[in-house]
C-alpha positions in Angstrom: 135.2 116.3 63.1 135.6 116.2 67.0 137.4 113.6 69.0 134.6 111.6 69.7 133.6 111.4 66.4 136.9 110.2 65.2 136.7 107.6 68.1 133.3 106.7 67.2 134.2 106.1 63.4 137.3 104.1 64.2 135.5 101.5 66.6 132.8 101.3 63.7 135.3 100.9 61.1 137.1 97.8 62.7 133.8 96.3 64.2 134.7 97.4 67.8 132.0 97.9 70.2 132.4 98.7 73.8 129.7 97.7 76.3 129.3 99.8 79.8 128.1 98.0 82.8 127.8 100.2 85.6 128.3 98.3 89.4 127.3 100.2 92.9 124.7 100.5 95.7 121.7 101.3 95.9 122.9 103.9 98.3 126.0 104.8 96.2 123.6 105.5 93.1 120.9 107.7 95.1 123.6 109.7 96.8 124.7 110.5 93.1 121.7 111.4 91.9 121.1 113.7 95.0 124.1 115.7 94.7 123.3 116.2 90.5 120.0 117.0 90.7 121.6 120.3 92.9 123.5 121.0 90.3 120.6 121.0 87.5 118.5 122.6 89.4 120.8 125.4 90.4 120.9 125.9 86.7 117.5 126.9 86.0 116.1 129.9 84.7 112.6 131.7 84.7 112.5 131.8 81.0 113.4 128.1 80.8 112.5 126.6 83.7 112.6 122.8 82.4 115.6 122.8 80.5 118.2 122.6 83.0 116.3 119.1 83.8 116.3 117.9 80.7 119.3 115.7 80.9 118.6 114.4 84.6 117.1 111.5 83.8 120.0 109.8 81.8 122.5 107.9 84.1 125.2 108.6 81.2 125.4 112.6 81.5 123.6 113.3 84.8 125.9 110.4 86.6 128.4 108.9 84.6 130.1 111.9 82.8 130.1 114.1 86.3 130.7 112.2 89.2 134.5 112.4 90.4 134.5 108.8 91.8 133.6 106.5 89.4 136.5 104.0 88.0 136.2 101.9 85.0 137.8 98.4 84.4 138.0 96.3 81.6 136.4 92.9 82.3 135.9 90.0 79.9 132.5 88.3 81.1 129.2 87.5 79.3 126.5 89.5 78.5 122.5 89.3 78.1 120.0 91.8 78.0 117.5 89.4 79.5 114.7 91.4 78.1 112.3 89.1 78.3 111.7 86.0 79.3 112.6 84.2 76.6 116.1 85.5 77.2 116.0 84.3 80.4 115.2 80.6 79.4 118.2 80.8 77.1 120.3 81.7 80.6 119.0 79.6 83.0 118.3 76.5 80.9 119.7 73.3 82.7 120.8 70.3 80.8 120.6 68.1 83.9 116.9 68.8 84.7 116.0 69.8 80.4 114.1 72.9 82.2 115.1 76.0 83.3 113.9 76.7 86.5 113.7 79.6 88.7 112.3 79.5 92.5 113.0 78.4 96.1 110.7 75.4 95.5 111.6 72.7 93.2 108.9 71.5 90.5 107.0 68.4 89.8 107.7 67.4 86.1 106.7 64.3 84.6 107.9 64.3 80.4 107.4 67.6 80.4 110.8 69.6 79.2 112.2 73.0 77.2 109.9 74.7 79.8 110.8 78.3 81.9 109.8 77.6 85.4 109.4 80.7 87.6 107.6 79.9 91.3 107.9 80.3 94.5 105.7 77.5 95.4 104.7 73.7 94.1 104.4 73.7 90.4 103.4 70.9 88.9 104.0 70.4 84.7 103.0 67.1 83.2 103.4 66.1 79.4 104.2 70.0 78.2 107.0 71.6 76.8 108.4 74.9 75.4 106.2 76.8 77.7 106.7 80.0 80.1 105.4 79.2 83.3 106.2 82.8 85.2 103.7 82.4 88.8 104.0 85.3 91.4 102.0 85.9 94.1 99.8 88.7 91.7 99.6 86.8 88.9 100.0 83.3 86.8 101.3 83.9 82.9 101.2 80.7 80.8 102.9 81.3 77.4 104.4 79.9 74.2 108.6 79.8 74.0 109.3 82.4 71.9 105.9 84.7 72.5 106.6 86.2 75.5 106.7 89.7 73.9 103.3 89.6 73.4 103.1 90.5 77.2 102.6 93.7 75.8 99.0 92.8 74.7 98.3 91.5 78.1 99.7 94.7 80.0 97.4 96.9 77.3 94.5 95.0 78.3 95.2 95.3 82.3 95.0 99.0 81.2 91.5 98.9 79.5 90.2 97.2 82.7 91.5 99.1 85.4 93.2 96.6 86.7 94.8 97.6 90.6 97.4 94.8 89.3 99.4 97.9 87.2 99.9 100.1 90.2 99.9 97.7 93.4 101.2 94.5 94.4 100.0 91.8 97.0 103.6 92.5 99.0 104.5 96.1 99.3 107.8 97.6 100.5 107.4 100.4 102.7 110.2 102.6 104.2 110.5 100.8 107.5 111.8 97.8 105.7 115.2 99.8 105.6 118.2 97.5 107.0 116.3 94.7 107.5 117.5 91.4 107.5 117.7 89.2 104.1 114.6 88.3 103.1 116.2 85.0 101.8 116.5 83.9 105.5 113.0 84.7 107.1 110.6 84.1 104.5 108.5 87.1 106.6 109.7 90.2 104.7 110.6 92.5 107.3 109.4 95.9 106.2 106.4 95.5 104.2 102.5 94.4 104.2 100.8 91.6 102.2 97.8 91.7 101.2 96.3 88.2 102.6 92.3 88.9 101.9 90.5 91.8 99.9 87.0 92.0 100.0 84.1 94.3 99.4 83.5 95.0 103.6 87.1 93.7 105.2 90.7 93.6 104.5 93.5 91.7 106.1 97.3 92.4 105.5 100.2 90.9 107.2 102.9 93.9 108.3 106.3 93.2 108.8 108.3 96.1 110.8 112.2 95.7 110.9 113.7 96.3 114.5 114.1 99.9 115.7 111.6 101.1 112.7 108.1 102.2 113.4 105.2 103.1 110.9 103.7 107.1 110.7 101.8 108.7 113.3 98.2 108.5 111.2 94.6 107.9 111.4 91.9 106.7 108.8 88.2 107.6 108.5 86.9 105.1 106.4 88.0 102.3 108.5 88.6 100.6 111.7 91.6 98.4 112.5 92.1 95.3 114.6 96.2 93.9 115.2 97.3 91.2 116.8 101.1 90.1 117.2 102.0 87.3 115.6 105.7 87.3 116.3 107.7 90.4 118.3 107.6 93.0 120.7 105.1 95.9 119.7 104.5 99.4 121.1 101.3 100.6 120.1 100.2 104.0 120.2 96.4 104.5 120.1 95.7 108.4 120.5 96.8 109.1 124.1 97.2 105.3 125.3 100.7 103.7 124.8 100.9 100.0 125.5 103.2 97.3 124.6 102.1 94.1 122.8 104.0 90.3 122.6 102.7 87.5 120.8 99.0 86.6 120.7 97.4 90.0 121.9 95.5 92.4 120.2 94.6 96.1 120.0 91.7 97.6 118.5 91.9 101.2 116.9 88.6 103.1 115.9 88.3 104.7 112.5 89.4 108.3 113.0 92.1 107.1 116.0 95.9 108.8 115.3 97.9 105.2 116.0 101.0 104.3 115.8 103.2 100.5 115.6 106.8 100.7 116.7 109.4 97.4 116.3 110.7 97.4 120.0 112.5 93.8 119.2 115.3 92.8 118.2 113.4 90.4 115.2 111.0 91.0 112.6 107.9 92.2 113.9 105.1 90.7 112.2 101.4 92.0 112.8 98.3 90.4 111.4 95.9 93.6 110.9 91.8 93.1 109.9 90.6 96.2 108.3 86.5 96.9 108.6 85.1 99.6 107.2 83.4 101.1 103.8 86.8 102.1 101.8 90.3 100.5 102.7 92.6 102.5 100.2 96.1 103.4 100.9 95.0 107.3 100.2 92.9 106.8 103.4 95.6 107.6 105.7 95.9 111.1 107.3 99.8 111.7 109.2 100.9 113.8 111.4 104.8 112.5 112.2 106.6 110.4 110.0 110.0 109.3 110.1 110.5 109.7 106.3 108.6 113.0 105.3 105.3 111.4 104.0 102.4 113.4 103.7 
């Protein structure tokens, strides 16, 4: 019997268990993960091609067992999966308001209590209880305490239908939103588009560009694009014109244009952009330069 299995058989024996929480950025864990999947891939073989890889995806043995800088504490503190959000209820219940509630906006409740209240806008509840009221801005779910597992049923159903709501969201990220400022403090999301209309012969998003960041050098051929500033200093690059844009003008860029929208500012740059056109996909888009390697 090896070590660990003498370990392992101990803790068993006297009802020990050890929990691992691992801390660190979001920068700390990627550079990780770069330096790893090196190693893995150096180990490759024709004959075996896949095998090397095998392991990659586990934080424990790709990460965890190889790095040379991670440190481990003991540290006596609470612990819940929060694996649904029934769990979370449990968490966040407050005895003070008999709700728990989640959100930047504070609820209306009249005798309504034992409720999960998840919203960033005005939710009303009146005469309910031991419901999960989870609203973002893609979707509402209503459920029963102690049912939210059957999520499940509802995600397998989004599946049979298609639904965009599995692979897209109404507010995107996008890799210009890279040291932007909290979110928290702008409400504008700098570094990202929302969707604010989608129909069958228009489209209109709101972009947010962080200072100093600027989108791909593309072009679409399905569609033609109107922007107007909203808030910011813009440089716009339509084929061989560059111009700069402040607050309340607009551009207009013709469907097969190479463009371009640069943050000159030193604040959020936020664009209101009106797509026409037959087909307003996000595979519609041809680049020639980007700043993060997209095709």
């Amino acid at each position: 019997m090896g070590i660990d299995k003498k370990i392992n058989k101990e803790f068993l024996n006297h009802n020990k268990f050890c929990i691992i929480h691992y801390i660190t950025t979001a920068k700390g864990i990627v550079r990780v993960r770069s330096k790893q999947r090196q190693l893995f891939e150096a180990k490759r073989s024709p004959e075996k091609p896949d095998l090397a890889l095998q392991g990659f995806a586990h934080i424990d043995y790709a990460v965890m067992e190889k790095s040379s800088i991670v440190k481990v504490v003991p540290a006596d503190i609470g612990w819940s999966d929060l694996g649904s959000f029934d769990s979370v209820y449990t968490e966040m219940y407050n005895p003070a308001k008999e709700n728990a509630i989640l959100g930047s906006v504070e609820p209306i409740l009249v005798d309504s209590t034992e409720n999960l209240i998840m919203s960033d806008r005005k939710v009303a509840l009146v005469d309910v209880s031991d419901l999960l009221v989870i609203d973002t801005e893609d979707a509402l779910l209503i459920s029963k305490r102690g049912s939210s597992q059957k999520v499940k049923e509802v995600v397998s159903t989004l599946q049979k239908e298609n639904s965009v709501l599995l692979d897209s969201h109404i507010t995107v990220k996008r890799p210009w939103w890279q040291d932007a400022w909290p979110s928290s403090k702008l409400r504008l999301r700098p570094g990202s588009y929302t969707v604010l209309q989608d129909e069958v012969n228009f489209k209109v998003k709101k972009l947010m560009v962080t200072p100093g960041k600027k989108l791909s050098l593309q072009l679409h051929h399905k569609r033609q694009e109107h922007w107007t500033v909203v808030e910011g200093l813009a440089r716009v690059t339509v084929d061989d014109k560059i111009m700069n844009l402040s607050r309340n003008e607009t551009t207009y860029i013709p469907a097969g244009a190479k463009h371009r929208l640069e943050n000159l500012g030193q604040v959020p740059l936020c664009i209101i952009e009106t797509q026409i056109g037959s087909y307003f996909g996000e595979d519609d888009i041809v680049r020639f330069d980007d700043d993060w390697g997209r095709e």
